[in-house]
N, CA, C and O atoms as a DFTB+ gen file, in Angstrom:
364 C
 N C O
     1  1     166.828     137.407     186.069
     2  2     165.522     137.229     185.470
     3  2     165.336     135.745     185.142
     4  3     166.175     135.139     184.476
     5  1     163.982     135.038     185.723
     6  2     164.019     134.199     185.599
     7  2     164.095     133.388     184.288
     8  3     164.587     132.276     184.096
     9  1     163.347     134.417     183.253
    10  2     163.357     134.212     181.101
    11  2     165.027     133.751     181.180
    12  3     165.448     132.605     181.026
    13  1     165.511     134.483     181.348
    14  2     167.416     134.335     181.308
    15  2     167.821     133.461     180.918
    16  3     168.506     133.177     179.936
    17  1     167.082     132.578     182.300
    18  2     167.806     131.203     182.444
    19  2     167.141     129.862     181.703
    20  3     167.488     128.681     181.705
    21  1     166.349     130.366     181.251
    22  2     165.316     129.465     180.407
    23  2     165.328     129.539     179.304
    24  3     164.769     128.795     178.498
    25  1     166.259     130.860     179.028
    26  2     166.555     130.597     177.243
    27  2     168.169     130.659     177.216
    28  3     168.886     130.817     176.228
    29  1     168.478     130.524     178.314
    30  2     170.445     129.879     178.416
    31  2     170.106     128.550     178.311
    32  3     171.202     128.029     178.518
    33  1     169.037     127.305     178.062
    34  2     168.989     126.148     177.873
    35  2     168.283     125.004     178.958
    36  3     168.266     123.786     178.783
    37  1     167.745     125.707     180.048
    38  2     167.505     124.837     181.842
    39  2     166.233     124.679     180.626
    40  3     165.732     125.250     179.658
    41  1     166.167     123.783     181.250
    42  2     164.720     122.562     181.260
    43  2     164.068     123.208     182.497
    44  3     163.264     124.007     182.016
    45  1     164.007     123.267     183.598
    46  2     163.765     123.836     185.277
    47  2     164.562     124.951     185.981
    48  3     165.765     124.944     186.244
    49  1     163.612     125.954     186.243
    50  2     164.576     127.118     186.594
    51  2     163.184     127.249     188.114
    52  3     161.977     127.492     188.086
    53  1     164.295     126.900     189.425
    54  2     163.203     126.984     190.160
    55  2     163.514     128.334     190.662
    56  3     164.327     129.134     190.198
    57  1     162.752     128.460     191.664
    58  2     162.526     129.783     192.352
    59  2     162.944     129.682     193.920
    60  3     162.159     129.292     194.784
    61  1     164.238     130.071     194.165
    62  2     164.792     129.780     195.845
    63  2     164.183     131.159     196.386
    64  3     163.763     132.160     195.806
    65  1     164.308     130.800     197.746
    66  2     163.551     131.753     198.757
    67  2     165.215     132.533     199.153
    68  3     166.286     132.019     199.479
    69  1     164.836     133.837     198.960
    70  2     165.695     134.609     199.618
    71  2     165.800     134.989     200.901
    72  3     165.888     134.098     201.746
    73  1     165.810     136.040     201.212
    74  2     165.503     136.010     203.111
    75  2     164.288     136.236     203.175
    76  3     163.722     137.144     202.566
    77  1     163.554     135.119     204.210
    78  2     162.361     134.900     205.239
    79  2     162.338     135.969     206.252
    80  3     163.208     136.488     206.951
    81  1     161.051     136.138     206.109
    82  2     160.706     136.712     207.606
    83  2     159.900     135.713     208.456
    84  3     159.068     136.157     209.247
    85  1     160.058     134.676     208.362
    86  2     159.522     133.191     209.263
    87  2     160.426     133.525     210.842
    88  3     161.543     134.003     211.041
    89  1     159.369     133.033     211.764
    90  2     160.045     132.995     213.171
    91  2     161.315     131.685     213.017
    92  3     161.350     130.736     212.234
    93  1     162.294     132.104     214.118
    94  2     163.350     131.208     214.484
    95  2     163.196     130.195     214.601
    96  3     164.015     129.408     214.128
    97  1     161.834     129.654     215.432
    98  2     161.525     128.319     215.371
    99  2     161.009     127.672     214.146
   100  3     161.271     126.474     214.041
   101  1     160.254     128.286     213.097
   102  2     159.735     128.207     212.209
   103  2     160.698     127.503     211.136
   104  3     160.338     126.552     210.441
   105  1     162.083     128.145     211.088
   106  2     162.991     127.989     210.394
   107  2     163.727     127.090     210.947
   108  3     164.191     126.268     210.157
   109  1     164.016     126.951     212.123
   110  2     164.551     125.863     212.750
   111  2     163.539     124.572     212.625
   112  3     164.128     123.492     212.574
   113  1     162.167     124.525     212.570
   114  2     161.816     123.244     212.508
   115  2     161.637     122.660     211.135
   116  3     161.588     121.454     210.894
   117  1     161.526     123.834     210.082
   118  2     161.700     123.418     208.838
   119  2     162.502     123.108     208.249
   120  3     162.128     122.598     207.192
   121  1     163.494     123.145     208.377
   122  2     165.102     122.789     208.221
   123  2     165.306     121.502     208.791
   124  3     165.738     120.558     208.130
   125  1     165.081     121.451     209.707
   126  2     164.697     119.869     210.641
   127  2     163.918     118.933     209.977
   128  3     164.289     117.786     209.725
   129  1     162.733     119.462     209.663
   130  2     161.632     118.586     208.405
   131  2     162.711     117.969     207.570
   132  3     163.223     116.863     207.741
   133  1     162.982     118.864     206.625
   134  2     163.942     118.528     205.291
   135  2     164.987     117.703     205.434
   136  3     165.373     116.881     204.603
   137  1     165.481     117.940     206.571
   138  2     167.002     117.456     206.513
   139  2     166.306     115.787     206.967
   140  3     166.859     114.788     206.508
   141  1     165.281     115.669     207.734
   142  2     164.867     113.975     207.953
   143  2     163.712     113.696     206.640
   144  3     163.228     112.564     206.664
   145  1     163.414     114.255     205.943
   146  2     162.792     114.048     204.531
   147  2     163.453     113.941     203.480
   148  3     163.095     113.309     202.486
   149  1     164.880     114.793     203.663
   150  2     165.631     114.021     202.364
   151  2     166.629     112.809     202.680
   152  3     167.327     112.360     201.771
   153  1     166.702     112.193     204.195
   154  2     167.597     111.225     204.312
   155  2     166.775     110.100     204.302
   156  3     167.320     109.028     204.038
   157  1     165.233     110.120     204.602
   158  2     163.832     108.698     204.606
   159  2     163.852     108.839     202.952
   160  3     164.290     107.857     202.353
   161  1     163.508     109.734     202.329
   162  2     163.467     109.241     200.689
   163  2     164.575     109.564     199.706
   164  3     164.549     109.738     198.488
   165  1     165.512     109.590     200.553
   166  2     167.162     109.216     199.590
   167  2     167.115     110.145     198.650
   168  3     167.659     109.779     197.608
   169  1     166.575     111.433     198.623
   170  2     166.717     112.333     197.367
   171  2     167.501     113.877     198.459
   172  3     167.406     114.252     199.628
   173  1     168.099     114.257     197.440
   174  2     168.653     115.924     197.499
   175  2     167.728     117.356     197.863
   176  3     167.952     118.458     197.362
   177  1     166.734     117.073     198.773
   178  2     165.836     117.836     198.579
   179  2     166.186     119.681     199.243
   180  3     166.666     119.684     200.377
   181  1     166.069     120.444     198.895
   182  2     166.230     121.306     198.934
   183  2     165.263     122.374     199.508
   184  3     164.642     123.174     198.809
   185  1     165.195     122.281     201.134
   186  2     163.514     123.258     201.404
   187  2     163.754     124.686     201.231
   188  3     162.825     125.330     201.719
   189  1     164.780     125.507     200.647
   190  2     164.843     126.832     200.101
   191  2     164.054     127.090     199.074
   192  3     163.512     128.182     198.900
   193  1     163.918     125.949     198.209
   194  2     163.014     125.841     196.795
   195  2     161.510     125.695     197.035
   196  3     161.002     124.944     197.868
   197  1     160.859     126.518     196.187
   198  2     159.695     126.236     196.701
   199  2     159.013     125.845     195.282
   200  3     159.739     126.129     194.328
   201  1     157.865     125.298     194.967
   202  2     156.958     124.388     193.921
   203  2     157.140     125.151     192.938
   204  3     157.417     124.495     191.934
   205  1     157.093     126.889     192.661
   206  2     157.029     127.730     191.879
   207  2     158.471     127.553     190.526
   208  3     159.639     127.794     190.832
   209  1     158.204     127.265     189.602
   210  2     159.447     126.874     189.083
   211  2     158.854     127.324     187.074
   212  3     157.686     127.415     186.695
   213  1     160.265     127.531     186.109
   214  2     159.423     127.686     184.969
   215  2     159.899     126.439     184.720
   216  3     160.724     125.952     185.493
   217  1     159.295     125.502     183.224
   218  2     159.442     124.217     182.740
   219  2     159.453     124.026     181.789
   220  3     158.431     124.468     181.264
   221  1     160.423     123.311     180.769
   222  2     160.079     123.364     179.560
   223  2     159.213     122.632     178.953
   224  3     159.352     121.485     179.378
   225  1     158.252     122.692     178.052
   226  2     157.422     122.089     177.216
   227  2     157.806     120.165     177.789
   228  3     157.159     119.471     178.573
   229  1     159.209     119.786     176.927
   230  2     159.646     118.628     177.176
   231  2     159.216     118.055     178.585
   232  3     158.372     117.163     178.677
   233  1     159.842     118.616     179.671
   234  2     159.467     118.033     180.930
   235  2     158.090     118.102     181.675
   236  3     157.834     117.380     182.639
   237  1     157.185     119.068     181.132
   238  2     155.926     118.475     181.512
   239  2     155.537     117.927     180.954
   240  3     154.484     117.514     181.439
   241  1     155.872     117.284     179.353
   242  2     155.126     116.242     178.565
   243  2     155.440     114.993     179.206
   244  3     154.645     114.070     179.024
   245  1     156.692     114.747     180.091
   246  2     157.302     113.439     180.519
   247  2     156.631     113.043     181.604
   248  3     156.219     111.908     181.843
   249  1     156.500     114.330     182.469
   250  2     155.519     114.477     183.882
   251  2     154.537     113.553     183.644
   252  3     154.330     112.441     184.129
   253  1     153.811     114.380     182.585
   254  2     151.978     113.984     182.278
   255  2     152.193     112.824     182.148
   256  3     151.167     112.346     182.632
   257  1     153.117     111.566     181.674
   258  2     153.465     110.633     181.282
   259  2     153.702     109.674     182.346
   260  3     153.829     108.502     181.990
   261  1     153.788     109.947     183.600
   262  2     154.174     109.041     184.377
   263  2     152.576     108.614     185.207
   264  3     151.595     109.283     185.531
   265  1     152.902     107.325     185.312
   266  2     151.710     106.780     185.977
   267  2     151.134     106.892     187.326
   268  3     149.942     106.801     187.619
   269  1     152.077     107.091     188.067
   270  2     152.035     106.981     189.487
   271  2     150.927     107.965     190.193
   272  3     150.902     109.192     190.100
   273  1     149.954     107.069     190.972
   274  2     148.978     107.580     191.348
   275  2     149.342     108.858     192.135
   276  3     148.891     109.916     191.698
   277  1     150.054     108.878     193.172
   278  2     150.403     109.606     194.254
   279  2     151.696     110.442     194.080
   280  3     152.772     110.208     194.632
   281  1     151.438     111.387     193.280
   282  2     153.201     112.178     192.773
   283  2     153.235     113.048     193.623
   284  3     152.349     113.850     193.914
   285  1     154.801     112.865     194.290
   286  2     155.697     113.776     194.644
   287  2     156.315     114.635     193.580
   288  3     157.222     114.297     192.820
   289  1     155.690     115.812     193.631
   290  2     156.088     116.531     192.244
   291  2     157.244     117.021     191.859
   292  3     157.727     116.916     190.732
   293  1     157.905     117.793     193.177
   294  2     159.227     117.979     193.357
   295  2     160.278     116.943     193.130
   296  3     161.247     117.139     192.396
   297  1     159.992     115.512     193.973
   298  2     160.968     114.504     193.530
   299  2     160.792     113.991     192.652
   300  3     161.750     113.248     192.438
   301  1     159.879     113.899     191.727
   302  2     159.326     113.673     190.136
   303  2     160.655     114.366     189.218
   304  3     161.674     113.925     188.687
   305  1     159.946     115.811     189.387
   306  2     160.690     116.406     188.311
   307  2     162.188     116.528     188.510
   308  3     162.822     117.226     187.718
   309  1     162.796     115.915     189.491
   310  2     164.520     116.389     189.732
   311  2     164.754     114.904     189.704
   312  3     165.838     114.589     190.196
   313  1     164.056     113.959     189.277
   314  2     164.461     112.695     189.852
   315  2     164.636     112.041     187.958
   316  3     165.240     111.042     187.569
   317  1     163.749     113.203     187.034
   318  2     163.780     113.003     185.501
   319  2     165.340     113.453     185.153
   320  3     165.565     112.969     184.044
   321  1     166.235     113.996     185.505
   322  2     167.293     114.735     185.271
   323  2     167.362     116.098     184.947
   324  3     168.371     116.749     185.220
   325  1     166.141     116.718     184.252
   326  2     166.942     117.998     182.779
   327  2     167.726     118.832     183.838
   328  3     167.763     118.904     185.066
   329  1     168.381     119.469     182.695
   330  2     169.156     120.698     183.315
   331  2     168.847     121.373     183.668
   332  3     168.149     122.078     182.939
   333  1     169.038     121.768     184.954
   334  2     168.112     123.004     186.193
   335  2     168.889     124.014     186.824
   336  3     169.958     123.691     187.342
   337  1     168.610     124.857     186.843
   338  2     168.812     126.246     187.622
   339  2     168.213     127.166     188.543
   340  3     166.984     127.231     188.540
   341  1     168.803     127.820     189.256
   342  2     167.962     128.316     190.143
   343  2     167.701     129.793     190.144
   344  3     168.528     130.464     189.528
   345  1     166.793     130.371     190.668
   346  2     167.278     131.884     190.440
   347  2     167.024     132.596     192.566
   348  3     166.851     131.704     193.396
   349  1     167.037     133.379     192.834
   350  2     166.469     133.900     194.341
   351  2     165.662     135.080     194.353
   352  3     165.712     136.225     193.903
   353  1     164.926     134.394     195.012
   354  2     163.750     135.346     194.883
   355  2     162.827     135.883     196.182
   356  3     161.838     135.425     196.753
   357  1     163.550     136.939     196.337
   358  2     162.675     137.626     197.823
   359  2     160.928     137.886     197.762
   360  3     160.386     138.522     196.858
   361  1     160.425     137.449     198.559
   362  2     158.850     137.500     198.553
   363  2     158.637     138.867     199.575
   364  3     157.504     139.267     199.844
């Protein structure tokens, strides 16, 4: 449960994709995306995770706080540190 992990202390408890029913190529080219999107912007990115995530109070006050016209939201919020967790979640 995703509450669980959000009152064990995570700041970010995202939401990983369990098994897809996406075609072979689908998954093969998205995997391909990621793997040359997290080596051009030097971050850990993770394309199992998807935007859907809970947050604590703290880290969207820091969010709202940053200036940058053009946010990458994902590398925003993992790039602040808090403590994060994941949970899996079949769609």
């Amino acid at each position: 449960m995703p509450n669980a992990k959000a009152q064990e202390g995570y700041d970010t408890v995202l939401a990983q994709r369990g098994e897809r029913s996406d075609s072979l190529l689908k998954r093969i080219t998205s995997w391909l995306f990621y793997k040359i999107f997290s080596y051009l912007a030097d971050i850990d990115y993770d394309g199992e995770v998807g935007n859907f995530r809970i947050m604590s109070r703290s880290v969207v006050a820091n969010f709202c706080q940053m200036r940058e016209q053009l946010r990458f939201f994902v590398g925003l919020i993992q790039w602040m540190g808090f403590p994060t967790a994941s949970i899996t979640v079949n769609s």
